[in-house]
C-alpha positions in Angstrom: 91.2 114.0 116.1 91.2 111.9 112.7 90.9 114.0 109.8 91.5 111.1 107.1 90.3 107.5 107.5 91.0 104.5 104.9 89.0 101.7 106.2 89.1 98.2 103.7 90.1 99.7 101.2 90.0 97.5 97.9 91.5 98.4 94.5 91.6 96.4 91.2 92.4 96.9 87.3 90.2 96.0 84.8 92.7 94.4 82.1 92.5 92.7 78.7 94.2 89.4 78.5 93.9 87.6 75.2 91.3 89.1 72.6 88.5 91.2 74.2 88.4 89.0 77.2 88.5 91.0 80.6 90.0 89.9 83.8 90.4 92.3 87.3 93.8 92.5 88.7 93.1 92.8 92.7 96.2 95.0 93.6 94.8 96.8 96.9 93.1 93.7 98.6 93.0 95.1 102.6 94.5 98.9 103.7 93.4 100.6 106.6 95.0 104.2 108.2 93.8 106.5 110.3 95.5 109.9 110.0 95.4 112.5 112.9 95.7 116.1 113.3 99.0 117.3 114.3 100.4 113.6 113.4 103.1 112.5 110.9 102.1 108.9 109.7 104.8 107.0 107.5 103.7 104.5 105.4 107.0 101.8 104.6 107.0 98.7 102.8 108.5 97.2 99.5 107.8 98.2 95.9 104.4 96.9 94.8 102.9 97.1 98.0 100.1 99.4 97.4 101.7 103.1 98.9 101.2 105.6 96.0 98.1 103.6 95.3 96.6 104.7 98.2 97.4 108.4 98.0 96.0 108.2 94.6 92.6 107.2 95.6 92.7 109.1 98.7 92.9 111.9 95.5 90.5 110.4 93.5 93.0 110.6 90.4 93.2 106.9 89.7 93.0 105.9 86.1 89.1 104.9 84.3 89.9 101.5 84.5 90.3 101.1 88.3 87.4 100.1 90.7 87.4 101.0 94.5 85.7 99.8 97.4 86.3 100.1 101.2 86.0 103.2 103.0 87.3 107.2 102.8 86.7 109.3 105.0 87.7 113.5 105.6 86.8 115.1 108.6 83.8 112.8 109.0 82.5 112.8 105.8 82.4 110.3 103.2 84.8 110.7 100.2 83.3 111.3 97.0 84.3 112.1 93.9 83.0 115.5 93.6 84.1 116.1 97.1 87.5 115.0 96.3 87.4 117.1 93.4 86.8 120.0 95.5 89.6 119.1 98.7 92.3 118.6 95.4 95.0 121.2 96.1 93.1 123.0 98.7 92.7 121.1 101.7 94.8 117.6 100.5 97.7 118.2 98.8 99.8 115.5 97.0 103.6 115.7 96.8 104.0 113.6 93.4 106.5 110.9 93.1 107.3 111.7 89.5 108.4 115.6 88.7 106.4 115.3 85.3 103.6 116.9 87.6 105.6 120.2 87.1 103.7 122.6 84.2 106.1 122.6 81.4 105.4 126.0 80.1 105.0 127.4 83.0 108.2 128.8 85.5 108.6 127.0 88.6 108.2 130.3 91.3 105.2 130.8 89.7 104.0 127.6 90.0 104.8 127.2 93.4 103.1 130.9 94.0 99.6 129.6 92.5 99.5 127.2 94.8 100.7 129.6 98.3 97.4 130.2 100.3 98.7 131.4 103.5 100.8 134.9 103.1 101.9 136.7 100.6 102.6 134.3 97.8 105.8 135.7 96.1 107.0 136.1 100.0 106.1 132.2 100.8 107.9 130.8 97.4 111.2 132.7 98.2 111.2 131.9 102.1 110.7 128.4 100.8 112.8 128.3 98.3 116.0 129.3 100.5 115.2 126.8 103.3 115.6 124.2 100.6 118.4 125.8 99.3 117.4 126.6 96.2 119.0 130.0 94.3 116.9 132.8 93.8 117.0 132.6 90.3 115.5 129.2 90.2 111.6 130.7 90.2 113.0 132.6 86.9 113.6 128.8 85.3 111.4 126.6 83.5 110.9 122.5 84.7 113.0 121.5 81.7 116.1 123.6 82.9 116.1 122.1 86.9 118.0 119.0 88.1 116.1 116.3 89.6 116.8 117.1 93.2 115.5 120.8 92.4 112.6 119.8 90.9 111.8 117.8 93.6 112.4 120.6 96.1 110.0 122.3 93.8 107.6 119.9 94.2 108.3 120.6 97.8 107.5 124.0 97.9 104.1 123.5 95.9 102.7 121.9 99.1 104.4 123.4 102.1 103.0 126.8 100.9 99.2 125.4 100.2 98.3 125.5 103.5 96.6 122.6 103.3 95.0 120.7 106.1 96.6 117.3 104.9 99.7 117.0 103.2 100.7 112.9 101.1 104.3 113.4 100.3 104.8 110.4 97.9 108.8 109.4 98.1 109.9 113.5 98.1 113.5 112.6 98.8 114.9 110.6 96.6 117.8 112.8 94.7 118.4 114.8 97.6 121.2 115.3 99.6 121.5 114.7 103.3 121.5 118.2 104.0 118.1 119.0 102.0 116.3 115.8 103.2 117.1 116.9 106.7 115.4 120.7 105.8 112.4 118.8 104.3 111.9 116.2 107.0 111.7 119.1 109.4 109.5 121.2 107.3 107.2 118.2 107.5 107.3 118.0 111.4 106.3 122.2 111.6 103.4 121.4 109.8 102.7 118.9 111.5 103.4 120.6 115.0 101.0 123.3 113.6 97.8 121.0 113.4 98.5 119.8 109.7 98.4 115.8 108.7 101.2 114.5 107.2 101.2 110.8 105.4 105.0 110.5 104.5 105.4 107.4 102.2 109.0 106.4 101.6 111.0 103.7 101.6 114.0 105.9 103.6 112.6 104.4 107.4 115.3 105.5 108.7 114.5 109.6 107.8 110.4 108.9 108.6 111.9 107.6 111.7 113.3 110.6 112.6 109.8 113.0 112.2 107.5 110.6 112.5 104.5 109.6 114.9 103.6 105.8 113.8 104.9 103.9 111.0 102.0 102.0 108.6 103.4 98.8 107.3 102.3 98.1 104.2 102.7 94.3 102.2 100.9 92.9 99.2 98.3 95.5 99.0 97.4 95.1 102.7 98.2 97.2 105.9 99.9 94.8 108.4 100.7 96.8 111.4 100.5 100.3 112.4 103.0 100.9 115.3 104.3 104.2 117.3 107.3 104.9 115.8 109.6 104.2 119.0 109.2 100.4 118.7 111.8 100.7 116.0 114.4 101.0 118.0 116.7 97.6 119.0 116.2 94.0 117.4 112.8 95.0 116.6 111.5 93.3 119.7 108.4 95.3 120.5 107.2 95.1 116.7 104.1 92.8 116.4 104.5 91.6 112.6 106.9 89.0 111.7 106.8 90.9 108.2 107.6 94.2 109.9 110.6 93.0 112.3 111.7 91.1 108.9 111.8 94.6 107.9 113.4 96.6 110.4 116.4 93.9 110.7 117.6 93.7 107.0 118.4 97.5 107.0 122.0 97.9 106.5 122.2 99.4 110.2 120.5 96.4 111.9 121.9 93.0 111.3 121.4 93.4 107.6 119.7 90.0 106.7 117.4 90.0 103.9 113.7 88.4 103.8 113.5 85.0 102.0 111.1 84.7 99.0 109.2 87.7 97.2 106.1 89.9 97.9 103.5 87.9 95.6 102.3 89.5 92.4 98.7 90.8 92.3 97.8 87.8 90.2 99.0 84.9 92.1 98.3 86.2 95.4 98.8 82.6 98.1 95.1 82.4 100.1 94.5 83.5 103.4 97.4 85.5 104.9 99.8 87.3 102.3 103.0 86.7 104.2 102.4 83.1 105.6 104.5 81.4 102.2 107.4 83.5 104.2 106.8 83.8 107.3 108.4 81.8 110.3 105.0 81.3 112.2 102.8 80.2 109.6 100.4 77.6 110.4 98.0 75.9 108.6 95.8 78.4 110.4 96.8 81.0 108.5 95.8 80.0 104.9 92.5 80.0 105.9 91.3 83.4 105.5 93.6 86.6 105.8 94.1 87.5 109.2 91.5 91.1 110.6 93.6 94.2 112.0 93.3 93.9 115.5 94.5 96.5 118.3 97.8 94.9 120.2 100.0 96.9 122.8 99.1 100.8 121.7 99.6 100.0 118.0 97.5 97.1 115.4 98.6 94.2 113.7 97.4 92.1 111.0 98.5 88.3 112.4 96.8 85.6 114.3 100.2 85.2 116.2 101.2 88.4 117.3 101.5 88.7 120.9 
């Protein structure tokens, strides 16, 4: 059952070039997810591709100057801001990529406590707090006094203790070490296997892989294939993107050869498809017009080639 849908979705930046003159910045140009009940979705691709984007507007905590079009959707219903407003915390909960999210003046167990929904809260933070081995006299200390990687676990905490119905964990693992990253990805597949949604973006494949349903990739602002996530596995063979198997191959793992050329900047974006300046298969087909998601063998692809 979907519980979030992101159909089209469009995002640019009103900015001031020379003077008082105004120009839009397109940065989002084409995303599309579905996320289901029960499902772990992880949304890969390269800096600049449009990931914490979408999870802010999916919040509805983008800045004044932004304008969005396209469609959200939760449980059914359209996506406003006043309904957004009210789902904030409750029932969608962000994981924050930056740890300046943290209240300053306030200290972290109770932070994580305001935010427990689902039993006793001083119970949920410490239960939490040991899985992801942080000491019991961490909820005595202030943001200011935790490392990185504790602050992040903090961060963690805040959401695995809302009880929320969908969880956006924007890069949580960064700073972490293996042994913590392994207790977090399998806190997100409990909530998961407990009816929760979970959109994991990272750019650590290799830990989604091990917790997640499908794989979004995301390039240039645009969603260009949603797959289930056992077709990484191999030479990337039963992928349907060139972009994506690009991808998978130039992990270290894999046969470690990078991409040629750069993801375009928002202001220079090529016409038609984003990846045809790159891309092996381009035709002048594909600078006509960027290519429609289309279903392909269980998964969907954004290419006119994909077979």
């Amino acid at each position: 059952m979907s519980v979030l849908e992101v159909k089209d979705l469009l995002i640019s930046f009103n900015q001031y070039t020379s003077g008082l003159k105004q120009q839009q910045l397109n940065v989002i140009s084409n995303l599309t997810i579905t996320l289901e009940k029960g499902e772990i979705l992880a949304v890969v691709g390269a800096s600049g591709s449009g990931k914490s984007l979408l999870a802010h507007a999916i919040l509805g905590i983008l800045p004044s100057n932004a304008n969005v079009s396209g469609t959200l959707r939760y449980d059914g219903e359209v996506l406003t801001p006043a309904k957004q407003a009210s789902l904030r915390g409750s029932e969608i909960a962000l994981i924050p990529q930056s740890v300046n999210y943290l209240d300053p003046l306030m200290r972290v167990g109770n932070q994580v406590r305001t935010s427990a929904r689902v039993e006793n809260p001083v119970t949920a933070q410490r239960k939490v707090f040991e899985r992801l081995h942080l000491h019991e006299n961490v909820e005595k200390m202030y943001p200011f006094q935790l490392s990185g990687g504790m602050a992040r676990r903090t961060l963690l905490s805040t959401a695995i203790v809302s009880g929320a119905k969908v969880i956006i964990a924007d890069e949580p693992t960064p700073g972490l070490d293996p042994v913590v990253i392994k207790e977090a990805m399998e806190s997100f597949r409990e909530l998961a296997d407990s009816g929760c949604a979970v959109m994991l973006i990272t750019h650590d494949i290799v830990s989604a892989l091990s917790i997640a349903d499908k794989i979004a990739v995301f390039y240039a602002g645009t969603t260009v294939e949603i797959a289930p996530v056992e077709n990484f596995a191999g030479d990337g063979e039963a992928l349907r993107h060139p972009y994506s198997k690009a991808l998978w191959r130039a992990l270290p793992q894999n046969d470690f050869i990078p991409i040629p050329g750069a993801q375009p900047h928002p202001g220079d974006l090529p016409p038609g498809c984003l990846f045809a300046p790159r891309c092996p298969l381009a035709t002048p087909e594909c600078d006509r017009g960027q290519p429609e998601m289309r279903t392909l063998r269980d998964g969907m692809v954004r290419c006119i080639h994909a077979t």
